[in-house]
C-alpha positions in Angstrom: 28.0 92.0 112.2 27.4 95.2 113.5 23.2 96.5 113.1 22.1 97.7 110.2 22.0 101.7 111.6 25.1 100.9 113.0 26.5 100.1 110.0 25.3 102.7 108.5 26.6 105.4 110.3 29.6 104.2 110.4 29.6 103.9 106.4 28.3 107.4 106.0 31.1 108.5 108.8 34.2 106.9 106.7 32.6 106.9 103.6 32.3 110.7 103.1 29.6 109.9 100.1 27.6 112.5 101.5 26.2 114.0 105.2 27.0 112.2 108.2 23.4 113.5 109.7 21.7 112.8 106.4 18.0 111.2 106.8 17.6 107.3 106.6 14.7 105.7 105.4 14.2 102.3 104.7 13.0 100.9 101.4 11.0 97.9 100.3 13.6 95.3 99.3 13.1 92.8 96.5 14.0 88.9 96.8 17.2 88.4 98.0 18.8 88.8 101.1 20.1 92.5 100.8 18.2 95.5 102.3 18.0 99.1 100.8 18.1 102.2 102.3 17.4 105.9 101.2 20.3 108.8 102.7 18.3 112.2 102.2 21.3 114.9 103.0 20.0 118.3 104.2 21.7 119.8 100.8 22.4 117.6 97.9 20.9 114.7 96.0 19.9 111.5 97.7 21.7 108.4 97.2 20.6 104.8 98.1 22.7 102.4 100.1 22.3 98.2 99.5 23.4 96.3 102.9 24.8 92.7 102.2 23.7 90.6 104.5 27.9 90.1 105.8 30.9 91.4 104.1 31.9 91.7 100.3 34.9 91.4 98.0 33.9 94.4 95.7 37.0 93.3 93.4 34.8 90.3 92.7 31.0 91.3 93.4 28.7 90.3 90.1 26.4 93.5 90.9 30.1 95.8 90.1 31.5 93.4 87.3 28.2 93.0 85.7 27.5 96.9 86.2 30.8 98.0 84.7 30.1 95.7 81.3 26.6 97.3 81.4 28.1 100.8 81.4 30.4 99.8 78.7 27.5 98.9 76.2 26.5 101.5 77.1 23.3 100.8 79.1 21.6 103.2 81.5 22.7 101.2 84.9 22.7 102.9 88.5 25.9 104.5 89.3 28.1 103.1 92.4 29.6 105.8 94.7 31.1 104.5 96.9 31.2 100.7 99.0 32.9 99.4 102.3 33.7 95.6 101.8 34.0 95.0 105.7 30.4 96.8 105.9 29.2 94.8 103.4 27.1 98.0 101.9 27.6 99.4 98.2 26.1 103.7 97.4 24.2 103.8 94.8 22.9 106.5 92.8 19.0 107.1 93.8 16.6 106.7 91.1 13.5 107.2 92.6 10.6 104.8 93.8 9.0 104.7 90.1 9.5 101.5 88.2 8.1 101.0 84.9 4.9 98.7 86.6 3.9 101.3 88.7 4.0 104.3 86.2 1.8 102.3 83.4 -1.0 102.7 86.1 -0.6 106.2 85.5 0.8 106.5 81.5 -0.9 107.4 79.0 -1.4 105.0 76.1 1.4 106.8 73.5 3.5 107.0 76.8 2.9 103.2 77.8 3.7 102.5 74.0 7.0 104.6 74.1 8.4 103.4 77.1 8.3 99.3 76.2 9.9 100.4 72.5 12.2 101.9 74.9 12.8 98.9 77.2 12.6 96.8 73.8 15.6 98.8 72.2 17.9 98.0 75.7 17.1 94.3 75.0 18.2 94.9 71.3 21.4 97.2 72.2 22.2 94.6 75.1 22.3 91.6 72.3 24.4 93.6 70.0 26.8 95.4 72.3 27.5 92.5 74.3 28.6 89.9 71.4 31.1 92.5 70.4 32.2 92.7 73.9 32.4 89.0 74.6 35.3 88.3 77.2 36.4 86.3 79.9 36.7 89.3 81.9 33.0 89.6 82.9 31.2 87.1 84.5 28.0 86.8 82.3 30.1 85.3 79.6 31.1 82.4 82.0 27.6 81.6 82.9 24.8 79.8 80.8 21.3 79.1 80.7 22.5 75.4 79.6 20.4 72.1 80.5 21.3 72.2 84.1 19.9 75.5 84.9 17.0 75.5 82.9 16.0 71.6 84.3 16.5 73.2 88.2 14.1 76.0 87.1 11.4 73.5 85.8 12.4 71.2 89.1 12.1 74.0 91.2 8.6 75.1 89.5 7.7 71.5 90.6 8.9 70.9 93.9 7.6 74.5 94.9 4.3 75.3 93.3 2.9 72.4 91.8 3.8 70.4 95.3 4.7 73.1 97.9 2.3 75.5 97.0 -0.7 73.8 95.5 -0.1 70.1 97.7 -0.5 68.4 94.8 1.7 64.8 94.9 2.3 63.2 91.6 1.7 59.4 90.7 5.5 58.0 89.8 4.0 57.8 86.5 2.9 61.4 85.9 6.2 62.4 87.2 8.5 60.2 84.8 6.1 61.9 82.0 6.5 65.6 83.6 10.4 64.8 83.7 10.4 64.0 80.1 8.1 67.0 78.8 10.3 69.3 80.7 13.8 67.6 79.3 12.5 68.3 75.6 12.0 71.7 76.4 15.2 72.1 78.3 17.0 70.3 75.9 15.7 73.4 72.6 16.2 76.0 74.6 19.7 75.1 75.4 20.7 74.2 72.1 19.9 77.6 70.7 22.6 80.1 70.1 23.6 81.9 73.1 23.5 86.0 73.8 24.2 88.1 76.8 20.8 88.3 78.8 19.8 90.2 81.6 18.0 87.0 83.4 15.4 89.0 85.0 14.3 92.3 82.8 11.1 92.8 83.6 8.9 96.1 84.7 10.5 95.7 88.4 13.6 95.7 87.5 13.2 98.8 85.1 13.4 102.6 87.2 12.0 105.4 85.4 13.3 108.5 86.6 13.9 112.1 84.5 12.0 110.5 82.0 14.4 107.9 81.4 14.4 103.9 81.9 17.4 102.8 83.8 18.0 98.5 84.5 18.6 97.3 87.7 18.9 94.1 89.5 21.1 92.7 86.8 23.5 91.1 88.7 22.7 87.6 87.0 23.1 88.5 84.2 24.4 85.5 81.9 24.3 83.9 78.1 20.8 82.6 76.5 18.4 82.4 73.8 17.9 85.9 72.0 13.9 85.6 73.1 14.8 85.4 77.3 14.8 89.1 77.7 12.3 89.7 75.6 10.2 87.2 77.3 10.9 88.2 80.7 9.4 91.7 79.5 6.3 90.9 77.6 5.3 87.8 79.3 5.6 89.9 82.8 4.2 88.0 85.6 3.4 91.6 86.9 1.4 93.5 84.0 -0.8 92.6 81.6 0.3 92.7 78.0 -2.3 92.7 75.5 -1.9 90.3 72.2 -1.7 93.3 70.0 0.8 94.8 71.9 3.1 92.2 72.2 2.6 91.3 68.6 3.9 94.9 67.9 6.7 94.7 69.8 7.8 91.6 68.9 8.0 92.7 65.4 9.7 95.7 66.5 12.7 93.7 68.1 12.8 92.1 65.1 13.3 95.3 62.9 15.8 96.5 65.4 17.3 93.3 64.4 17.2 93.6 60.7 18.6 96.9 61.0 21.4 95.1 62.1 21.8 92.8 59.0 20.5 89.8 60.9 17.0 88.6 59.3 14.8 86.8 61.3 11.9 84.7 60.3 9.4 85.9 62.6 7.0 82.4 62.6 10.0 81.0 63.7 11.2 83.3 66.3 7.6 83.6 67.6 7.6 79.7 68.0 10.8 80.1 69.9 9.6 82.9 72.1 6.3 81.1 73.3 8.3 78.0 74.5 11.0 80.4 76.7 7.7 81.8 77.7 6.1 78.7 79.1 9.5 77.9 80.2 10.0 81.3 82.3 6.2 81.0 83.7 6.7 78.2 84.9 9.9 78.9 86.7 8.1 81.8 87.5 5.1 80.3 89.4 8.1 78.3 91.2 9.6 81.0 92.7 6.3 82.6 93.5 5.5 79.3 95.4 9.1 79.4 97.3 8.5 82.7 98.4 4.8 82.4 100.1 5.4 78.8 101.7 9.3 78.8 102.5 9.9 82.4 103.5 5.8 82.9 104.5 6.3 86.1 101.8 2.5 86.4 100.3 3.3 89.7 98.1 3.4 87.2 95.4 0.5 85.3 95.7 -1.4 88.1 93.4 0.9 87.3 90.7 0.1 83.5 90.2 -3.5 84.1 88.3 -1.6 86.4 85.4 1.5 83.9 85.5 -0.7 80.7 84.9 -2.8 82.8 82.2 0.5 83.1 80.2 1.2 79.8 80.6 -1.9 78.1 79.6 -1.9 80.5 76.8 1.3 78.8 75.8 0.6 75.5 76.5 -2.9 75.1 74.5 -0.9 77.0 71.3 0.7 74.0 70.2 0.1 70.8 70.3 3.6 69.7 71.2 2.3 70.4 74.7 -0.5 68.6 74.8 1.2 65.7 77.4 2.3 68.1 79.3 -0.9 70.2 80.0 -2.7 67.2 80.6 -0.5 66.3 83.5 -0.4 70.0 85.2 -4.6 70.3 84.3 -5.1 67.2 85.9 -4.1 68.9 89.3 -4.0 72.7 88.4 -7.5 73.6 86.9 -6.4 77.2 86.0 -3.9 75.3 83.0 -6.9 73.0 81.9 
């Protein structure tokens, strides 16, 4: 594979998508393996160019299948321009640096209210939109959160934080009761009925720019409970959410949902939404632990103390959970 600013200038050569001299500038990447760059032409608007780490098949890329669904809904997605498959890069439209957890620094409170109705309403139009566009055609509707992915998130939260990141090494006994703790809560969560979720919609993954929220990053996007999104937003490992807040905007999705016809008891759909939460903290605090041990990324680190706030918060809320905080307490103080 050819370097990256080889790559690119031969993309931006072939391609056509705009100036063959235009500025490059690198961008802070997320997670994966990909690596984002900004094209600033001399005349004309900016674009944004994701390198693969080798080639693509864009006939079968999730970030295009996933995308075209999402512009069917319709949701506010990045546009593609253009993409070489031998290059392994995909154009995207450029919007901006500003994602909603780096404007609320800066929002007022009616603005910081407005925007997460606004995010809120997405999660509400994804449900909605994508049940009546349910079909084999797009990948999320192949693709579960079913017991085995949701027991490989709670493994992972074990093998990587709990033993990677904190060293701690379970007794054979507390680990047969862990296993079983986490198998209940697998085992409700899967059961539930299923709708098309995002899998990671959370205020890094949601651009503001003219105003406007757009979603990226929604690649793995796939079926689950009605409360993931929802979770994934208000129970955001990377901004604090205040109890009166969330309670408002939980009871705002659930209007949005009434509006619909569908009544939801909202005791029951809170009790729902604080065990994905627990669920999702925990798989959060997993991959927070993969990231600083196994690729030596510490960004993270100052994201576990929120994370295991939510969680505890969850965790001494019912008394369902009681086992199971008494096994992580035992060995992570911040859940005792």
């Amino acid at each position: 594979m050819l370097a990256d600013s080889d790559r690119i200038d031969r993309f931006l050569r072939d391609s056509r998508v705009t100036d063959p001299g235009a500025r490059v500038v690198p961008l802070t990447g997320d997670a994966s393996d990909r690596k984002y760059f900004r094209i600033i032409p001399a005349d004309g608007p900016s674009l944004v160019l994701a390198l693969h780490a080798g080639p693509i098949d864009f006939a079968t890329l999730p970030f295009a299948n996933v995308g075209m669904l999402m512009r069917q809904i319709p949701l506010p997605v990045p546009g593609i321009l253009g993409h070489s498959d031998e290059l392994g890069i995909l154009a995207l439209q450029d919007l901006g640096d500003v994602t909603l957890q780096a404007h609320l620094g800066a929002a007022t409170a009616s603005e910081h209210a407005a925007l997460y109705r606004q995010a809120v309403a997405l999660v509400e139009q994804l449900q909605r939109r994508g049940a009546e566009l349910h079909s084999d055609a797009w990948l999320p509707y192949g693709i579960a959160f079913d017991v085995e992915k949701l027991t490989w998130e709670l493994d992972f939260f074990a093998k990587h934080f709990v033993a990677g990141y904190r060293g701690v090494v379970l007794t054979p006994a507390e680990r047969a009761a862990l296993s079983t703790e986490c198998a209940a809560i697998v085992q409700e969560l899967a059961a539930e009925p299923r709708v098309l979720c995002h899998r990671d919609y959370h205020s890094r993954n949601l651009m503001l720019s003219d105003g406007r929220l757009y979603i990226i990053d929604f690649q793995d996007a796939r079926l689950g409970p009605d409360t993931y999104d929802l979770v994934s937003l208000l129970r955001d490992s990377y901004v604090d959410i205040t109890d009166r807040e969330l309670d408002e905007l939980i009871a705002y999705f659930l209007a949005l949902k009434k509006g619909d016809g569908e009544a939801i008891a909202a005791n029951e759909f809170r009790r729902r939404f604080d065990l994905m939460a627990l669920q999702r903290n925990l798989k959060a605090l997993g991959t927070f632990g993969y990231q600083t041990i196994t690729r030596r990324n510490t960004v993270y680190i100052q994201y576990i103390p929120r994370t295991l706030r939510y969680a505890r918060t969850s965790l001494e809320k019912y008394p369902r959970f009681a086992r199971l905080r008494e096994i992580l307490a035992a060995h992570i103080g911040e859940l005792g």
